[in-house]
Every structure is written in C-alpha cells, then in structure tokens.
C-alpha positions as CSV (number, residue, x, y, z in Angstrom):
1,X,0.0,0.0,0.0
2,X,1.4,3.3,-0.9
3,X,1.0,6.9,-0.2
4,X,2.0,10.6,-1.4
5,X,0.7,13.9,-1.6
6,X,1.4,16.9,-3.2
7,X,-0.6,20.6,-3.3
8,X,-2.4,22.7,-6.0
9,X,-4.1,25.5,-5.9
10,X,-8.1,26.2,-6.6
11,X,-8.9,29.5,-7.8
12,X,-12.5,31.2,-6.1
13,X,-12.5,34.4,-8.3
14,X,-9.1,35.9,-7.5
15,X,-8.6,34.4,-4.4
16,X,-6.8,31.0,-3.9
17,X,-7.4,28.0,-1.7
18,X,-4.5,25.7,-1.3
19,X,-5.4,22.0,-2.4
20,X,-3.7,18.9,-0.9
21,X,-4.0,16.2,-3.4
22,X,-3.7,13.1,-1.9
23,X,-3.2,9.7,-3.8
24,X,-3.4,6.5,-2.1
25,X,-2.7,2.8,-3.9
26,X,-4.4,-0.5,-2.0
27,X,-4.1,-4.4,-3.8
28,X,-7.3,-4.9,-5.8
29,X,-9.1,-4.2,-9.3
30,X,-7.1,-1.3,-11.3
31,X,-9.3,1.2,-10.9
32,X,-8.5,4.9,-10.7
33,X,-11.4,7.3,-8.5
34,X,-10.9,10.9,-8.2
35,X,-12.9,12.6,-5.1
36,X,-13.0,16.1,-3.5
37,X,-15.5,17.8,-5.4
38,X,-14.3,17.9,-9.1
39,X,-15.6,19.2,-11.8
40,X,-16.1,17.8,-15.7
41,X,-12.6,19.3,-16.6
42,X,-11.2,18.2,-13.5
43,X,-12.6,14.9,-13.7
44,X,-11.3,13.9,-17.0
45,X,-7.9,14.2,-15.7
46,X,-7.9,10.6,-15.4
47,X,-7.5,10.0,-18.5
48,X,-4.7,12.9,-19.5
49,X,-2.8,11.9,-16.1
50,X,-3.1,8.3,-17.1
51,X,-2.0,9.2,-21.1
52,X,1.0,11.5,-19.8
53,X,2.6,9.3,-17.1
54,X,2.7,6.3,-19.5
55,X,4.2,8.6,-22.6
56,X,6.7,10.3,-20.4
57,X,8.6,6.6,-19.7
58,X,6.5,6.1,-16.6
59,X,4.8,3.2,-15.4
60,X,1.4,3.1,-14.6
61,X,0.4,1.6,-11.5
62,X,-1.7,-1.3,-11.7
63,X,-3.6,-1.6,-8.4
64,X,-7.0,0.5,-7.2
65,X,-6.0,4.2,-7.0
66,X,-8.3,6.9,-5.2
67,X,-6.8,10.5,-5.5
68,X,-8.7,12.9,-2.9
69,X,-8.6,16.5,-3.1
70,X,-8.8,18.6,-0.1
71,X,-10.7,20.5,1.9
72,X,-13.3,18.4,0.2
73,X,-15.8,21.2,0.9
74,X,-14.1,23.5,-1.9
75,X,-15.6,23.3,-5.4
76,X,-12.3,22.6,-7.9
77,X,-12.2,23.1,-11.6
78,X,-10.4,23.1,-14.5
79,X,-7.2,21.4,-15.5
80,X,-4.5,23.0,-13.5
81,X,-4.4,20.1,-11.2
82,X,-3.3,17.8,-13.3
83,X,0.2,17.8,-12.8
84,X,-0.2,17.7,-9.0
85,X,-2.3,14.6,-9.1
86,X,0.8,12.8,-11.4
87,X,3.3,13.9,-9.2
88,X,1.3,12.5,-6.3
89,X,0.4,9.2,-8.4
90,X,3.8,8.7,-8.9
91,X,4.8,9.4,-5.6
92,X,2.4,6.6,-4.3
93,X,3.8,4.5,-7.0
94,X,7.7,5.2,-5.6
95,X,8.8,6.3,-8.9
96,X,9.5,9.8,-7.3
97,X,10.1,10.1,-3.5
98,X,6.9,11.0,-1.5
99,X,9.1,13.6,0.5
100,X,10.2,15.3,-2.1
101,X,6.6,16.7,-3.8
102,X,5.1,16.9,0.2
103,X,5.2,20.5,0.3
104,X,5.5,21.0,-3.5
105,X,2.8,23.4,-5.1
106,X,2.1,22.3,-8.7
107,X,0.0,24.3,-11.3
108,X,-0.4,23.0,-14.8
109,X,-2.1,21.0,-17.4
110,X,-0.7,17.7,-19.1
111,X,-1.6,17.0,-22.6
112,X,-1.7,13.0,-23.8
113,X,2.4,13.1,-24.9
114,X,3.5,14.7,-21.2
115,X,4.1,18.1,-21.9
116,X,3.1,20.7,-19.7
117,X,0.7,23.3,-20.6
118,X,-0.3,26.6,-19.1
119,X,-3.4,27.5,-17.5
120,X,-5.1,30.9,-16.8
121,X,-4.8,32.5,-13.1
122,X,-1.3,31.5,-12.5
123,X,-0.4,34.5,-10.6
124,X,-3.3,34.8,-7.9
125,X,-2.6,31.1,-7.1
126,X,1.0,31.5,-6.7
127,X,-0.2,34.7,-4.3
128,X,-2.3,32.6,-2.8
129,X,0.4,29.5,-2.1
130,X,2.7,32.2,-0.8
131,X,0.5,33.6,2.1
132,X,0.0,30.0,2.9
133,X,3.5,29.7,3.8
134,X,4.8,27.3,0.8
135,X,8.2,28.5,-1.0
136,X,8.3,26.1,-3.8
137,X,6.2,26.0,-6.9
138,X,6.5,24.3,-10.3
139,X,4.6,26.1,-13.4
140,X,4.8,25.6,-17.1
141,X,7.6,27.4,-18.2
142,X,5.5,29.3,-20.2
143,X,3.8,31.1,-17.0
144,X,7.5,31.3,-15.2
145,X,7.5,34.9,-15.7
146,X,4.0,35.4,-14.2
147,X,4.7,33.2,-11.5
148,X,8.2,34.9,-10.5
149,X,6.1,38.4,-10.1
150,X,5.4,36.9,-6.2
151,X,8.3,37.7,-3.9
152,X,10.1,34.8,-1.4
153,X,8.5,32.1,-4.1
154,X,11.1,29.6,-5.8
155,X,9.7,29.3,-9.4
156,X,10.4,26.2,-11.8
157,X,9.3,26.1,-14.9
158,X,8.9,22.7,-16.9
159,X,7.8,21.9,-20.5
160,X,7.1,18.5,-19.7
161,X,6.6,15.6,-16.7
162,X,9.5,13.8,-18.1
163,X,11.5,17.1,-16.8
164,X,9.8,16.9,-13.8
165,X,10.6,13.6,-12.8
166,X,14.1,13.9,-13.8
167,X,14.6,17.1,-11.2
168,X,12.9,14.9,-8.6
169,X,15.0,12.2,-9.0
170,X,18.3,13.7,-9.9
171,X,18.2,12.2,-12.8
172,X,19.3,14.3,-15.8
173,X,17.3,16.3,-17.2
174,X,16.2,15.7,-20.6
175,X,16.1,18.3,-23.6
176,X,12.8,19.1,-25.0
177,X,12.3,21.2,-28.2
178,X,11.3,24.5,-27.8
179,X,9.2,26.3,-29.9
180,X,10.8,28.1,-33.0
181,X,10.8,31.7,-32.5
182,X,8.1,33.7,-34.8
183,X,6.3,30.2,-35.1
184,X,2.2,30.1,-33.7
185,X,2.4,28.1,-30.4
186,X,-0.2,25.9,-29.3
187,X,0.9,25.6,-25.7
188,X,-0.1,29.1,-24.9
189,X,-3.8,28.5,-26.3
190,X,-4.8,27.5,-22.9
191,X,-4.2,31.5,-21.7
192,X,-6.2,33.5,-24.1
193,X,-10.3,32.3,-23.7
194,X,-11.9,33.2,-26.7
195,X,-14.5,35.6,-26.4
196,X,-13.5,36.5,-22.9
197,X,-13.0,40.2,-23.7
198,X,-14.2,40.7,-26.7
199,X,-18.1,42.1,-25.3
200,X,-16.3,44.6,-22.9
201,X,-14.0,46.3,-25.3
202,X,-11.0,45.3,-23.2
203,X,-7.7,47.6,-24.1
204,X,-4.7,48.1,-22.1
205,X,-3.7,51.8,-21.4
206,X,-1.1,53.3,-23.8
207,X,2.6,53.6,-22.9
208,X,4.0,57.1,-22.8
209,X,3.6,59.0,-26.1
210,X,1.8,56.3,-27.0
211,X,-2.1,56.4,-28.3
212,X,-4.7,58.8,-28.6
213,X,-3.7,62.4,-27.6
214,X,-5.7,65.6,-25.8
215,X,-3.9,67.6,-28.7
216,X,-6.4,66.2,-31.1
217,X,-9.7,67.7,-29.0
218,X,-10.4,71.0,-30.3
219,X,-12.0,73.6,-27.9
220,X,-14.1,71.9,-25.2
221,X,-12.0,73.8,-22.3
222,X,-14.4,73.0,-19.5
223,X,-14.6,69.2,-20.7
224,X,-10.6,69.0,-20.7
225,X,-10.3,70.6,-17.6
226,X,-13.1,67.8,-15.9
227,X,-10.9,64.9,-17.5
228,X,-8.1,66.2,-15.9
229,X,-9.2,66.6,-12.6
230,X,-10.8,63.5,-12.9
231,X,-7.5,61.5,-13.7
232,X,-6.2,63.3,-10.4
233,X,-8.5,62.5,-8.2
234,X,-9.7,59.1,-9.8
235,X,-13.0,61.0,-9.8
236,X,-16.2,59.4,-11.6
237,X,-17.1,61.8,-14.7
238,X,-20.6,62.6,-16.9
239,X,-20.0,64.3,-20.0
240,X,-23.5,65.2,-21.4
241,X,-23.7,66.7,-25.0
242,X,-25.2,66.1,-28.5
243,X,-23.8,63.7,-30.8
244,X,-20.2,64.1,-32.6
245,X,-19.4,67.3,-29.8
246,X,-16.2,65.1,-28.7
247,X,-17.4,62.7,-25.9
248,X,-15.8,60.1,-26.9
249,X,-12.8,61.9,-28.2
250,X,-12.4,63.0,-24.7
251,X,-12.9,59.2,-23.0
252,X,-10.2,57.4,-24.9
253,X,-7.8,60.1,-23.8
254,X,-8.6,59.6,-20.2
255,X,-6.1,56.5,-19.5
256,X,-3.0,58.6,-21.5
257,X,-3.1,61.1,-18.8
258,X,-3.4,58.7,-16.0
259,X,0.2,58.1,-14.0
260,X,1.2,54.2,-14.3
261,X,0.5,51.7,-11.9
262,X,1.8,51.4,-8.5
263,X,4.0,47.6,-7.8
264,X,0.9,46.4,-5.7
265,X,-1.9,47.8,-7.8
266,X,-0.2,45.7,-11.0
267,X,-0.6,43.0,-9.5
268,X,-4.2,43.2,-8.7
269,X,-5.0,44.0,-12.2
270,X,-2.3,41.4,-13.5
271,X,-4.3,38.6,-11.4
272,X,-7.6,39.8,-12.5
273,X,-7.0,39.7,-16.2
274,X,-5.2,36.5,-15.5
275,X,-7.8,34.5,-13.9
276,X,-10.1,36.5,-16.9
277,X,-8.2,34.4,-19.6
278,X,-7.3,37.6,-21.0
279,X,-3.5,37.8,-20.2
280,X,-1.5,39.0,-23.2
281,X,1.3,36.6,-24.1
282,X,4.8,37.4,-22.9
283,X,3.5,40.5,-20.6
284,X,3.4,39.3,-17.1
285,X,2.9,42.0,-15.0
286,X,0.6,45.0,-17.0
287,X,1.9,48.7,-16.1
288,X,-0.8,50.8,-17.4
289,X,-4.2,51.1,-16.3
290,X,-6.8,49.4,-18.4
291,X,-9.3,50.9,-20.2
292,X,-13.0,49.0,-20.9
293,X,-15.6,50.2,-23.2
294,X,-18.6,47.8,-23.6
295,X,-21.7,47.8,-25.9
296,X,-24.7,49.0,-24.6
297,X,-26.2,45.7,-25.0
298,X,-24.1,44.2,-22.6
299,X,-25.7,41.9,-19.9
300,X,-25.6,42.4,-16.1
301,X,-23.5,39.5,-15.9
302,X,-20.9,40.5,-18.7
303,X,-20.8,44.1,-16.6
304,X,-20.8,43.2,-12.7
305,X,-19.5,39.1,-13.0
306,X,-21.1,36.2,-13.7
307,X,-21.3,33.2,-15.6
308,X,-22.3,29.1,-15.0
309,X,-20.8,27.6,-12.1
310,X,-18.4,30.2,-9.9
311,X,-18.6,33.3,-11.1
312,X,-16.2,35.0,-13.7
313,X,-14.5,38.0,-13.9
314,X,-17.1,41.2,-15.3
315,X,-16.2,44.5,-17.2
316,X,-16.4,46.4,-14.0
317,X,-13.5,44.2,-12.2
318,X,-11.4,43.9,-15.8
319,X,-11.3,48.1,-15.5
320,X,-9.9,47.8,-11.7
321,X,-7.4,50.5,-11.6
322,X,-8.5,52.0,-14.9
323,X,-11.4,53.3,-16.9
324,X,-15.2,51.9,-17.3
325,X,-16.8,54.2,-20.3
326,X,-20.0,53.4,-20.9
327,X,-20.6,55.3,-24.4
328,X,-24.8,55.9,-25.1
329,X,-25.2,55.4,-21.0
330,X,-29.2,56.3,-21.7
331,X,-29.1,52.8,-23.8
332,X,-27.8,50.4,-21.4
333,X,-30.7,48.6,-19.2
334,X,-31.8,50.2,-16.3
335,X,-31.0,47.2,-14.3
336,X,-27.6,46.9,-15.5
337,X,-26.3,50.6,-14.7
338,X,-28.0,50.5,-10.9
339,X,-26.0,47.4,-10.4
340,X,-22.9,49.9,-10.8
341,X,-23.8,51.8,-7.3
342,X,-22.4,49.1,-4.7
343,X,-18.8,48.9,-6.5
344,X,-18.9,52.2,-7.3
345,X,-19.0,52.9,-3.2
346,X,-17.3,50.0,-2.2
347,X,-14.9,49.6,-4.5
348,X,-15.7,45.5,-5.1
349,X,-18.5,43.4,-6.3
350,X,-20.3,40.5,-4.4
351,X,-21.1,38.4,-7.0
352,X,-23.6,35.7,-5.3
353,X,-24.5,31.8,-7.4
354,X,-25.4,28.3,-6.5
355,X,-21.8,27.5,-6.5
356,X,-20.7,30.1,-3.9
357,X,-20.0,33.5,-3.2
358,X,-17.0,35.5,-5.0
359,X,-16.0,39.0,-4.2
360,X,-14.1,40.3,-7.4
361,X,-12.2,43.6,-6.8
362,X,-14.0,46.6,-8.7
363,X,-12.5,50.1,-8.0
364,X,-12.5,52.0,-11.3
365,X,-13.3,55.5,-12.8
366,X,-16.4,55.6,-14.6
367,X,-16.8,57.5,-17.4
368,X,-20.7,58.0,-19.1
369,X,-21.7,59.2,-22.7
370,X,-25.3,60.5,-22.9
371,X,-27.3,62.1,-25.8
372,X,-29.5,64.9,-24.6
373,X,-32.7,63.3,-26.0
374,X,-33.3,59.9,-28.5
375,X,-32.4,61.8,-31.4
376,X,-29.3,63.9,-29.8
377,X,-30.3,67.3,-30.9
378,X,-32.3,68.6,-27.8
379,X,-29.9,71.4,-26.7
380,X,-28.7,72.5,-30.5
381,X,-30.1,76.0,-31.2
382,X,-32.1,75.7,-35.2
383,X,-31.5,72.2,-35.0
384,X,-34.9,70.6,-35.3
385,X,-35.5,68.5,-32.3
386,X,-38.1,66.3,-33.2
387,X,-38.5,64.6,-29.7
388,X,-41.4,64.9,-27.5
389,X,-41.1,66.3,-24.1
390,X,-42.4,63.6,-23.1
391,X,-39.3,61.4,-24.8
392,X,-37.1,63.6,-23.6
393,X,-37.9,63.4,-19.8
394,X,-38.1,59.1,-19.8
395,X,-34.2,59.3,-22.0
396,X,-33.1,61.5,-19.0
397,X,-34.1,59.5,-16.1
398,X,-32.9,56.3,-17.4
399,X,-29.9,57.5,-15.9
400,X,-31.3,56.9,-12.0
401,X,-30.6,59.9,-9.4
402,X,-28.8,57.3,-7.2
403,X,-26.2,56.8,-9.8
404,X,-26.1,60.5,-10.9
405,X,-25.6,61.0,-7.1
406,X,-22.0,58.8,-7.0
407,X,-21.1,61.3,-10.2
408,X,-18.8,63.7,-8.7
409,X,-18.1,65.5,-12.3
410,X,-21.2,66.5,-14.7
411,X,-20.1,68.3,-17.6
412,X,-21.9,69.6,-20.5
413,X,-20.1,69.4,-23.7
414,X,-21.0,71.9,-26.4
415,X,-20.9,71.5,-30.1
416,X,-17.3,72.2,-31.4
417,X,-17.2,76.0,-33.0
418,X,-16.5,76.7,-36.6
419,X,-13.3,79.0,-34.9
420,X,-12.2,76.0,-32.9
421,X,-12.3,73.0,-35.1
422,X,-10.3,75.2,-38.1
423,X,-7.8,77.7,-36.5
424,X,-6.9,74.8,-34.0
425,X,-3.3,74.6,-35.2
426,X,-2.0,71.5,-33.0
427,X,-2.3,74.3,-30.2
428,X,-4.3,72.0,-27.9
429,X,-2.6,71.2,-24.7
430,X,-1.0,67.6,-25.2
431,X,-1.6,64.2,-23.2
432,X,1.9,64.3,-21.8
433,X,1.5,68.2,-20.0
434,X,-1.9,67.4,-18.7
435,X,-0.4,63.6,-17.5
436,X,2.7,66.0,-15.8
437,X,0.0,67.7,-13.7
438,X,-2.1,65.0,-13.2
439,X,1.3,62.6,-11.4
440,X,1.8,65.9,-9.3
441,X,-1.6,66.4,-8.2
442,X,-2.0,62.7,-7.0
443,X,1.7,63.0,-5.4
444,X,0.3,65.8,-3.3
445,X,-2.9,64.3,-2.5
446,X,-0.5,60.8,-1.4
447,X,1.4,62.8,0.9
448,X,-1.1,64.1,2.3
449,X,-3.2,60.6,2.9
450,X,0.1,58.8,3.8
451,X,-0.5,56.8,6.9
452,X,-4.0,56.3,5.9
453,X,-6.4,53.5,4.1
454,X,-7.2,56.1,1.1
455,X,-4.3,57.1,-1.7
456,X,-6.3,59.4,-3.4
457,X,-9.3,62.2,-2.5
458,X,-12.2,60.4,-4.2
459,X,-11.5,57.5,-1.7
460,X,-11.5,59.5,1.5
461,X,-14.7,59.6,3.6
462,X,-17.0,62.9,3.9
463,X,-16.3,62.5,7.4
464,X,-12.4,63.5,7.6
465,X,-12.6,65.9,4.9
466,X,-15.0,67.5,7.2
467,X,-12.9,67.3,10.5
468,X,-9.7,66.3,10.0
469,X,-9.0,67.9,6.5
470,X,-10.6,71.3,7.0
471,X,-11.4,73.7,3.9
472,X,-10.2,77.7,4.3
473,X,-12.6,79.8,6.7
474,X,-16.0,81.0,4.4
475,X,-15.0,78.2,1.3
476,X,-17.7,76.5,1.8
477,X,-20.5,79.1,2.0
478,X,-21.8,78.8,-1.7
479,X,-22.0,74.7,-1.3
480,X,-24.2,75.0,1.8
481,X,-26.2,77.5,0.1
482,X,-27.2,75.0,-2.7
483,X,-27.4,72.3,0.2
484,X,-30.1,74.6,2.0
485,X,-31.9,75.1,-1.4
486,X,-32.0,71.2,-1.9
487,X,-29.3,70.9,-4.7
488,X,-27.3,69.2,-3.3
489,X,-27.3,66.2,-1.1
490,X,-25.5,65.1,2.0
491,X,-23.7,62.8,-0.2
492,X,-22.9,65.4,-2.7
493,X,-21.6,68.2,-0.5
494,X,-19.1,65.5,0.2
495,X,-18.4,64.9,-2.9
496,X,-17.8,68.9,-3.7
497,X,-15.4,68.5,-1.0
498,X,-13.4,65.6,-2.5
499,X,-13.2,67.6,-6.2
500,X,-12.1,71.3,-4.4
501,X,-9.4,68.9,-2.6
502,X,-8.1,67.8,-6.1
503,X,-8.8,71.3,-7.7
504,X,-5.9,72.5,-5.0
505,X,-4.0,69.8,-5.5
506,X,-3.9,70.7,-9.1
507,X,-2.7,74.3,-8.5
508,X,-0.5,73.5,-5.5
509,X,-2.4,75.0,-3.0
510,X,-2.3,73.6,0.8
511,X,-6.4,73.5,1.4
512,X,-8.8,74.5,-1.0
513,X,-10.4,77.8,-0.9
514,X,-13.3,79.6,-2.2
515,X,-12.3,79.7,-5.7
516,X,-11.3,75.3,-6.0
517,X,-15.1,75.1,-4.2
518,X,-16.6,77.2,-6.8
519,X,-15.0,75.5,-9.5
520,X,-16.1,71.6,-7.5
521,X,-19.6,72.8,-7.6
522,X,-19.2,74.4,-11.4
523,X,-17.9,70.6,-12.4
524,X,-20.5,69.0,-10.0
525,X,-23.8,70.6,-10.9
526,X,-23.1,71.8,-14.6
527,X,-24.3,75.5,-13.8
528,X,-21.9,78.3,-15.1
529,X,-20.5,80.0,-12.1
530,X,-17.3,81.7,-14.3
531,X,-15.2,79.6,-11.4
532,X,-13.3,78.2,-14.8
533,X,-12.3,81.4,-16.2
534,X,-11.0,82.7,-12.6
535,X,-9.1,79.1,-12.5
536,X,-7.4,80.2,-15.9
537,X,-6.6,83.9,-14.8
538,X,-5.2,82.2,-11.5
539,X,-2.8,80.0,-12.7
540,X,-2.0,82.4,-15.6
C-alpha cells in the first residue's frame, strides 16, 4: 500500500485555496477514483494523467487508485491540477520520492504526450500558495515569468513531466524542443479564452507618447479641464452633449493622462486579467491602467460578473485600476447601470451563485456618454428637435438619481465651434502636459493621505474631509447655500469636497479655498459659475 501527496491550488474568483492532493494505492481491481469535489474538466484528468505518465517513460500503477482533493468542501475546476495529481500518483507508485513533492505546489495541465501546458490564473494562485507559507512551486515554463512576479516564491518552470521527474530524482534532465521563434504556439492556447474580452471592449492603457492624444480635441475647455481633474482625483465623470461634440474623443484620452501603476496595484489588475483568460502573451505583469468600453447591449453579468458555475470576472472588475466608459449610457438597461452603485461605493462586487460567493475587486473610474434626448439634438439652437417632451424626460431619467448621485463631475459638452475646429493649429494642450499635472496632483494628494487607508481624494470619507482635513474659513458658503436650497445632497456636498481637494491639489495650493469650491460645484452641478475662467486667470 502506498501513499504521497502533493498541493495545487483552486482559484475562487481571484482568491486561492490551497489544495492537498492526496493519492493512495491499495491491492485490488485497477481502478483509478478521483474525489474532492471535481468538476467535468477536473474529472477527465484521469485519463490525461493516465496518457502522460505512461508517454513520459512512466509506469502506470496497476492496483486501485483513489486520489482525494482537499478540503473536500471547496468546489475545484479546471485542468491546473493535473500535474499535482501525477506527481502524487507517482509518488504513491515510488517512482519519485513522496518527501520530495510533500510541500510542492504544482499548477499546470498535461496534454496526452506529457508536456506541460499553461493554464489561466497562475499569478493569484502562486499569491495565494505564498500567504499560505509554501516557498516552492512548479509552473509551465511558459507562466515562469508570471509566477516569478510573487516575492520569497522559488519558481520552476517545466515543459514536460519527463522534466519533472528527472529534477525529482536527480536524474538528468532531458532536452525538450522548444518552440521556434516567430512560429504560432499551441501551448499558450490555454491563456487567451476566446471571447472573454471581446463584449467589454477590453484595451490596455497606452505607454507614454503612445495612443490617442488631448492635442487632437479641439476647444471643449471646461470638458478638458473635468478629464483632468478626474484623472487626479480618480474622480467618476458625466459628459452630457449632443452627438459628434467630442465625448468620446475625450474618454479614450482619459487612460494617457493617468500616471502608471503602483508595484501592488499591477498585481491586482495582473491577477484579474489572469484568472479572466485575457492575459497578453509574454507580458506578465501589466503597467498601465486598463481601459474597458462595452456595448450597450451588454448583460448584467458580462458588466458586474457572472457566468455558470463560480462566477467569472465582469467588465467592472477587468477596469480595476482604470477606466469603465459606458458610451450611449441612456441605452444600457436600467438594471444593469444600478448594479454599478455598490462597486462604485465600495470599491468590489459580491457576486452571489449556487456555487458560492466570490468578491471580485471593482475600484474603477467611470466614465458615461449621454445624448440629450433619442435623437441627440435637444440642446442644439435651429437644430430641429423632433423629440417629445415627453421622450425627452423618460431618456433623462434612465440615468437613475442614485447613480447621478456617486457622479462627482457633470459636464456639459457643447458642439465644437466653426473658430475652434479650423484655426486649431496642434495648439491643444497635449496628453503628456496634462499627465505631468495630473502625477503631481496625486503626489500631493499621497502625501497628504500617507499613513491612511485612502491614496487618493475620491476615496477619502466625507467625514475627515469634514474634520480632519478642514477647507479655508468662508469656502464653503456657496456649497451649503445650494445644500439649503436642496441641490445638493448630503452625499454630494461630500463629494464637492473631494473635487475642491483635487482642484488644490492641481494648483499647489495647501487647502482649497473659495475659488477650488466654486469651481467643484461648477464641475458637480453643470451651472456656469465663471469659477473656470478665474481658475485660468489664477494660474496664468
């Protein structure tokens, strides 16, 4: 009778469970039971395991195997354990010694002729193996690069199991082809899952001096001057206008002018897109933040997670530490945009199934489109609105109040002038001045939060901005005016706050005054108070 275990990893949205898999061999009827909760993929691994250990010069034990995967309790999936359970077959079996794969953590697939292949979410279950306290794992070399992005963690990456026995047993290790450079690979097919971006409009943020460029926008001051202070204070943003004023335009230039990832918040958007399936080849660890545009027509479940079984990965948690612009916002279902208030507060979604509960992380900046009325030409002077008042009103409140209310920055942009779009001359401020600006304002506002939970001012509750992070004496005399008059809420007066905060941190100034709260509620309610004009003369 023989014994041996070795440990995987199962993957419960981004987090990890460590899995012992245990294999025990007893005299009777060759017979080969898997148990522990598996799942269709996980359950045909018999068969690969089986096909592998025999092709990699292997022999296959012939007496009644049961391989148990535990905590029994935790629903497993996909292939990724199949090189654990060979290791711990063979283990059983005495090809390899038992002590040698005990506290091994192995993550992989095996095809039929024993090569190794790679398998999505590599880097959240090597996160998860480290906090558990394990310090070896074996990957397919493919995913060596992901897996090495988790400190203290001794990486080693195999092509095949006839490698990996050979490093267990000292043996030498035997050459395996590797694939010719600018030839397609079939190994890495398991990484990419078709379809799995392609209804959120998934793109990673440009590089510097890279993509689409403010330069381009023409005119549109008060627009460009929201974008910015959004991308300082990762504040969420409304631009309101009728159709071809720039909206758009304006939304793909948000993520240029963003400053690049911190080390920790790369690899929570790394291990999101990884466990997505939508990990580019060859880039481990992604830099920039991600931008996600999806159709109107998307489902709840494409937008806030979701999916058979576990839940997968949404558009809301593939934009973590980017931008969510939701172009024609009017056109998505009513449903699906008030699912957006609880990560919009909390920063995650709770994604509840049959299968379990996963809690994906969700903190982005949202950025919405909307059309005046149904036919876009509601506010144009001479320009022939057709749509009935009646239209107009139920196109408006599609957009809910609650979700308005979590809007810090509403912005009305106006068609482009005849004098803007033609005597431009390239003299539009460019991505790179705004981005300068933008990495100094959130430097400021860093400083100032060190020691705290919050990094930047959108973050930071009403509560301390109130008492612990005072504005000047008198600032806030026109924002409790509007309070009093019931236009604005308790919730949006904080809000004001958290824009004036970034407005001074855009000019360099130590609190925010009078003139940064004017120009918060200018941004906040859409009514002209000239606070934009005085902001230009100021820093002029």
């Amino acid at each position: 009778m023989g014994f041996a275990r070795a440990c995987s990893v199962a993957l419960v949205g981004v987090d990890g469970v460590v899995v012992e898999v245990q294999a025990d061999l007893e005299p009777g009827i060759a017979a080969f039971t898997l148990v522990g909760l598996p799942d269709k993929s996980l359950i045909e691994s018999r068969d690969r395991v089986r096909a592998a250990v025999v092709n990699s010069g292997a022999e296959w034990p012939q007496k009644k195997l049961t391989v148990g995967l535990s905590p029994a309790s935790v629903p497993k999936s996909g292939s990724g354990f199949d090189l654990a359970v060979a290791c711990a077959v063979l283990g059983a079996a005495e090809r390899v010694d038992p002590k040698e794969i005990a506290d091994l953590v192995l993550i992989g697939e095996l095809g039929l002729d024993g090569r190794v292949r790679p398998v999505r979410g590599i880097l959240p279950a090597v996160l998860a193996a480290a906090e558990a306290g394990y310090s070896q794992v074996v990957v397919p070399e493919q995913t060596a690069g992901e897996a090495s992005l988790v400190p203290g963690i001794s990486v080693l990456g195999v092509r095949s199991l006839r490698q990996l026995i050979a490093v267990l047993t000292g043996e030498p290790v035997p050459d395996e082809a590797a694939p010719v450079r600018g030839q397609p690979d079939s190994m890495l097919a398991g990484l990419m899952v078709p379809g799995a971006g392609a209804g959120t409009g998934l793109a990673l943020g440009p590089g510097p001096g890279a993509g689409p460029d403010l330069a381009d926008v023409a005119g549109q001051p008060t627009a460009r001057k929201a974008l910015e202070v959004a991308a300082a204070g990762a504040h969420h943003l409304l631009l309101h206008g009728p159709p071809g004023a720039g909206k758009t335009m304006l939304a793909e230039r948000l993520p240029a002018i963003l400053p690049p990832l911190t080390r920790h918040e790369s690899l929570e958007v790394t291990a999101v897109h990884s466990v997505a399936g939508i990990l580019p080849p060859g880039e481990p660890l992604i830099g920039t933040a991600p931008y996600c545009a999806p159709h109107h027509s998307a489902t709840m479940q494409s937008l806030v997670g979701g999916g058979n079984g576990l839940p997968r990965p949404g558009a809301v948690s593939l934009a973590h530490r980017g931008v969510l612009f939701l172009d024609e916002a009017p056109e998505f279902s009513v449903r699906v945009l008030d699912a957006l208030r609880q990560p919009l507060e909390s920063g995650h979604v709770v994604v509840a199934r049959s299968a379990g509960v996963v809690r994906l992380p969700a903190r982005f900046l949202m950025v919405l489109a909307a059309n005046p009325c149904p036919c876009g030409r509601h506010t144009m002077n001479g320009s022939g609105c057709e749509c009935p008042p009646s239209a107009v009103r139920r196109y408006q409140a599609r957009l809910s109040g609650p979700l308005l209310d979590r809007v810090d920055l509403r912005v009305e942009v106006e068609p482009v002038r005849r004098s803007d779009l033609m005597e431009q001359g390239g003299a539009g401020e460019s991505s790179a001045a705004v981005a300068v600006r933008v990495r100094e304002g959130r430097e400021r506002a860093a400083a100032r939060l060190a020691g705290t939970p919050w990094s930047t001012n959108s973050e930071v509750p009403g509560h301390e901005l109130r008492t612990r992070w005072t504005a000047a004496p008198g600032a806030l005399a026109a924002a409790e005016r509007d309070m009093e008059r019931g236009l604005l809420t308790a919730r949006g007066l904080d809000r004001v706050l958290r824009v004036a905060w970034t407005v001074a941190d855009l000019a360099g100034r130590d609190r925010p005054g009078a003139q940064d709260v004017g120009l918060a509620l200018q941004l906040r309610t859409g009514v002209d108070r000239g606070a934009l004009l005085a902001a230009g003369k100021d820093a002029g």
